[in-house]
C-alpha positions as a Markdown table, in Angstrom:
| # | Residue | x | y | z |
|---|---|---|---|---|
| 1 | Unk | 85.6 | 100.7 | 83.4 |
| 2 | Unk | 84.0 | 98.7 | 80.6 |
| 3 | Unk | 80.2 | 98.5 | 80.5 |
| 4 | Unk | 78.8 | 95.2 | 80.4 |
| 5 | Unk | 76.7 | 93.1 | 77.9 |
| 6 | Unk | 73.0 | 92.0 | 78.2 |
| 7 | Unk | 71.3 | 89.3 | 76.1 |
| 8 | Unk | 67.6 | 90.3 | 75.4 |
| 9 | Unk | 65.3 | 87.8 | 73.8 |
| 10 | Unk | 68.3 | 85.5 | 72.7 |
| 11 | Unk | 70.6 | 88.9 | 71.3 |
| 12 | Unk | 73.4 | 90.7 | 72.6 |
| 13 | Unk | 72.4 | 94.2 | 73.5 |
| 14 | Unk | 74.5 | 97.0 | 73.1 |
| 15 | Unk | 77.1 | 98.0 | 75.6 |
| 16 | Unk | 76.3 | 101.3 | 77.1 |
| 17 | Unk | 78.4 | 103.1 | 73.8 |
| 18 | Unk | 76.8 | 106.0 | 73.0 |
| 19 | Unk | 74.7 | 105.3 | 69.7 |
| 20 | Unk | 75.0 | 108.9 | 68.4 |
| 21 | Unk | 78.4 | 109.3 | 68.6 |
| 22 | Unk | 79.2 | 106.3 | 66.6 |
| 23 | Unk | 76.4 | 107.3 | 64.0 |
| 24 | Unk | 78.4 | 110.5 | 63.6 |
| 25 | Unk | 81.4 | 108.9 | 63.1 |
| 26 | Unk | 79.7 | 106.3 | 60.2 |
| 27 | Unk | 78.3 | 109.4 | 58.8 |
| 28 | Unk | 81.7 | 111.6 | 58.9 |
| 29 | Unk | 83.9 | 108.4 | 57.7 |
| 30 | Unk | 81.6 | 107.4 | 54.9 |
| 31 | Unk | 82.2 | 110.9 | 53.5 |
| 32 | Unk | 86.0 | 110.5 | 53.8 |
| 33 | Unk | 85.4 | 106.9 | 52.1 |
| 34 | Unk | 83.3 | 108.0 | 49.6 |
| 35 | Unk | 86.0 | 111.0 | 48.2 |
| 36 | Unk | 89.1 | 108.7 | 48.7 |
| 37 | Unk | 87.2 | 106.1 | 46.5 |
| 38 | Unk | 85.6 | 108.8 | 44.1 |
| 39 | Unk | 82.9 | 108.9 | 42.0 |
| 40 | Unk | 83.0 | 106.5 | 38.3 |
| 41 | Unk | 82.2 | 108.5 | 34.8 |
| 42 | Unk | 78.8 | 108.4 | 33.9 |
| 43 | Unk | 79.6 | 108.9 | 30.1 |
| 44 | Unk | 76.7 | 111.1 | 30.1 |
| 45 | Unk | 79.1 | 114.6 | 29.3 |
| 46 | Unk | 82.6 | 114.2 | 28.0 |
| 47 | Unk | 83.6 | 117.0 | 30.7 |
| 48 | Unk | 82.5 | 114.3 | 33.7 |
| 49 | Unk | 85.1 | 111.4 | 32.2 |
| 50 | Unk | 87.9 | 111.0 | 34.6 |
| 51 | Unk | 86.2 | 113.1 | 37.4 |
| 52 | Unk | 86.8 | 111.4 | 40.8 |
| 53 | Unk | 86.3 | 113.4 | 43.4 |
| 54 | Unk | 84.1 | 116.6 | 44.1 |
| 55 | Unk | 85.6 | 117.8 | 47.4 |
| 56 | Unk | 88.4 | 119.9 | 47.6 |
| 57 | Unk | 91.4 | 118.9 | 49.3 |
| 58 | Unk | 90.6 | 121.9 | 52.1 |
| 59 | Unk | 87.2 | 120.1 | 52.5 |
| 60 | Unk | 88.5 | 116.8 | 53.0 |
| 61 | Unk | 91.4 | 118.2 | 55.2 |
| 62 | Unk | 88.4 | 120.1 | 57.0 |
| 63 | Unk | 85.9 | 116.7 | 57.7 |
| 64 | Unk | 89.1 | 114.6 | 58.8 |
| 65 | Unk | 89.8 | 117.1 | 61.5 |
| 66 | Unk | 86.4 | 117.5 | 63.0 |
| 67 | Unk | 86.3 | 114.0 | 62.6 |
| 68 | Unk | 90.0 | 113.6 | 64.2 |
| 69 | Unk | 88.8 | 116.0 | 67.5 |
| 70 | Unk | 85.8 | 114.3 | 67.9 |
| 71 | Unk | 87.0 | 110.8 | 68.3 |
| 72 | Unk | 89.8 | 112.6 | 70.1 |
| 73 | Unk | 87.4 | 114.7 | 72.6 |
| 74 | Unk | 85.4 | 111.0 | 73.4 |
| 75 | Unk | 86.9 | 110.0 | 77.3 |
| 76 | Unk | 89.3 | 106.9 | 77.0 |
| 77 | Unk | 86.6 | 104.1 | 77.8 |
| 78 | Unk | 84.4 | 105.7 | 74.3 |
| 79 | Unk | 88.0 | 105.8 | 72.5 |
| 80 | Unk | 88.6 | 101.6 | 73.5 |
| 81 | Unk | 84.9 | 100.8 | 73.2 |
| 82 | Unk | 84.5 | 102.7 | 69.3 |
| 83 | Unk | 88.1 | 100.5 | 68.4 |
| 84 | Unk | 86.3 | 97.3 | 69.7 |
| 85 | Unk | 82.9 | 97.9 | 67.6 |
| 86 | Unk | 85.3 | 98.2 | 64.8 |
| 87 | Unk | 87.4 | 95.2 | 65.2 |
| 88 | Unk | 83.9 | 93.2 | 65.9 |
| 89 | Unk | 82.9 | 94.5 | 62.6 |
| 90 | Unk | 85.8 | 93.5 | 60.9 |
| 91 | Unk | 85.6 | 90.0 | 62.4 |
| 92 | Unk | 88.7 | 90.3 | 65.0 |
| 93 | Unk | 86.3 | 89.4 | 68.2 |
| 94 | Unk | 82.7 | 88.6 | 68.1 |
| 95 | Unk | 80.1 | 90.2 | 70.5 |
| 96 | Unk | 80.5 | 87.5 | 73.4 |
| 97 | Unk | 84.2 | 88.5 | 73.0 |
| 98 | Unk | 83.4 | 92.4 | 74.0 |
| 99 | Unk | 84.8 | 92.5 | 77.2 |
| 100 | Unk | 88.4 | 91.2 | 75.7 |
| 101 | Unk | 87.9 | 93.5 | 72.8 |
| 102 | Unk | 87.5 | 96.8 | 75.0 |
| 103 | Unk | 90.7 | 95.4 | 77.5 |
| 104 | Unk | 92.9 | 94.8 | 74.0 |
| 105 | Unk | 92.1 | 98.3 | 72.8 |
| 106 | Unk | 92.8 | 100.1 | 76.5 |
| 107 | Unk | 96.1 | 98.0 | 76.4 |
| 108 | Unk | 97.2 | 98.7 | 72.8 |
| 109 | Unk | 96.6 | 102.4 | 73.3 |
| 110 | Unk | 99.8 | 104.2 | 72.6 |
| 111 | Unk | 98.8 | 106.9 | 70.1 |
| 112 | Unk | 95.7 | 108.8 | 69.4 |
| 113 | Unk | 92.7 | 106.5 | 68.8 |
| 114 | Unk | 91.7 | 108.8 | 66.1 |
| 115 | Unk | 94.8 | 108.3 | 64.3 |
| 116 | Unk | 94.2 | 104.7 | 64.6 |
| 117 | Unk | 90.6 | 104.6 | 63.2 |
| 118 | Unk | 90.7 | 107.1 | 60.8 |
| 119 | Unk | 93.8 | 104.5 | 59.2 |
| 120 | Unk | 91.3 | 102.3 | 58.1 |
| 121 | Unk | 89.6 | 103.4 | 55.0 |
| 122 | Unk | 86.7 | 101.0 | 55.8 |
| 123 | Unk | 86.1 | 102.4 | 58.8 |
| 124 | Unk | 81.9 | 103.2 | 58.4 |
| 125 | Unk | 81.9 | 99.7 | 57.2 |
| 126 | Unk | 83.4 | 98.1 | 59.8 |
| 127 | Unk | 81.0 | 100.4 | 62.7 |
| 128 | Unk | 78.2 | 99.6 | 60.8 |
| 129 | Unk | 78.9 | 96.0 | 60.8 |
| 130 | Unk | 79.6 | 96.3 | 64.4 |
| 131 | Unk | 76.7 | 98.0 | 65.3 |
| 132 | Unk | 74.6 | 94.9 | 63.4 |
| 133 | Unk | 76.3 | 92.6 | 65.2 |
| 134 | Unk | 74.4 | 93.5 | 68.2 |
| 135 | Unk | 71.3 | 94.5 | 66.4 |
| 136 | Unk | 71.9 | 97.6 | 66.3 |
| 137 | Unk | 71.8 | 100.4 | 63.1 |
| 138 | Unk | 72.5 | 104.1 | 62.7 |
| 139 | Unk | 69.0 | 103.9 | 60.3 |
| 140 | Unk | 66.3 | 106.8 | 61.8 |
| 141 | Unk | 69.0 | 108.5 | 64.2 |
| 142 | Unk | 69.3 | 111.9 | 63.6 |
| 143 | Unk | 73.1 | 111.9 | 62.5 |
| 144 | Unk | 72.2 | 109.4 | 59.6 |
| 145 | Unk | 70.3 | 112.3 | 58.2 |
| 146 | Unk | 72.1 | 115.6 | 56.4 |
């Protein structure tokens, strides 16, 4: 069933998504973002030119699957409602649009939502901006820290 939206004091709360889950999954998908884009030479050492990533291919591997299983493990309304936060934060509904948002991600599901999400290399972008749209920030939650 999808959980409803509230305005309080003229903004769209939150729907009932869990907050920490979708902090993990910013946290976990901004590491995948940040190997796959790699880091830029400092100049600083002629042994760091050309060095773009830091993380072995077994790491990487390793964070996509925990990442992979726990979007996976989520029930099917946290799947639909995580693939609507990204699509509001990529623009494709807006917050008064939630409802349609969660009902076009139960009816498009025909593979693993994990697969789905973790297509999108902007991912942690596109949750964050999500997550602003309704006022809302992973900033001070205990899976924004390491």
């Amino acid at each position: 069933m999808s959980r409803k939206w509230k305005r309080t004091r003229g903004v769209i709360a939150m729907p009932d998504i869990n907050r920490e889950k979708v902090c993990f999954v910013i946290v976990k998908a901004r590491e995948l973002q940040s190997e796959k884009e790699g880091l830029e030479s400092d100049a600083s050492k002629p042994g760091d030119d050309k060095f773009v990533g830091a993380m072995s291919e077994e790491a990487y591997a390793a964070i996509r699957a925990e990442l992979a299983a726990f979007i996976d493990a989520m029930d099917e309304d946290e799947q639909s409602e995580l693939i609507a936060l990204a699509w509001i934060g990529r623009g494709e509904f807006t917050v008064e649009e939630w409802t349609t948002a969660v009902a076009e991600a139960r009816r498009r599901r025909g593979r693993l939502a994990s697969e789905y999400l973790l297509e999108s290399p902007l991912l942690a972008s596109h949750l964050e901006y999500g997550l602003a749209e309704f006022g809302e920030s992973c900033e001070g939650r205990a899976a924004d820290r390491r």
